[in-house]
N, C-alpha and C positions, 0 to 999 in steps of 0.2 A: 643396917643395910637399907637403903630407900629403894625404895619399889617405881622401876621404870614404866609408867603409864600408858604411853604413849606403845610402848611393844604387848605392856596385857592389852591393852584396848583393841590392838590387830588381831592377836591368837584369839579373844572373843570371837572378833566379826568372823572371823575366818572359820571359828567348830561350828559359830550358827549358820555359815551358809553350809556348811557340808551337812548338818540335820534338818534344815529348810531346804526342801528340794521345790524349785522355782518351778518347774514344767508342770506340775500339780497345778498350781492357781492357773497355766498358762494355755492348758487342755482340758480343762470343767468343762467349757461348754462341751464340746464336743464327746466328753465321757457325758454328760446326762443327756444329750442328742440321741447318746448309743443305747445308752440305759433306757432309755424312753421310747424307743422304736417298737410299737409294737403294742404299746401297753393298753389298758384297755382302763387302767382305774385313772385316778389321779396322779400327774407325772411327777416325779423327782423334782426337787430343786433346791438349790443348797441352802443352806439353814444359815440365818443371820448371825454374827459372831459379835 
């Protein structure tokens, strides 16, 4: 049986965007803007990956 590539290759990209949810990366500023309101120590900031 050979294996269709080009259709596993879509069902990949397709389960990794439904477990990568894009509004995360798209809304940071604005979540540690929120997070940081107020604070009085050192502010959040996202951690290098």
């Amino acid at each position: 049986m050979a294996i269709n590539w080009r259709d596993t290759d879509e069902r990949l990209i397709r389960r990794g965007e439904r477990i990568l949810e894009l509004s995360l990366v798209e809304n940071c500023q604005a979540e540690l803007d929120a997070m940081n309101h107020g604070k009085e120590s050192h502010p959040y900031k996202p951690t290098p990956t």
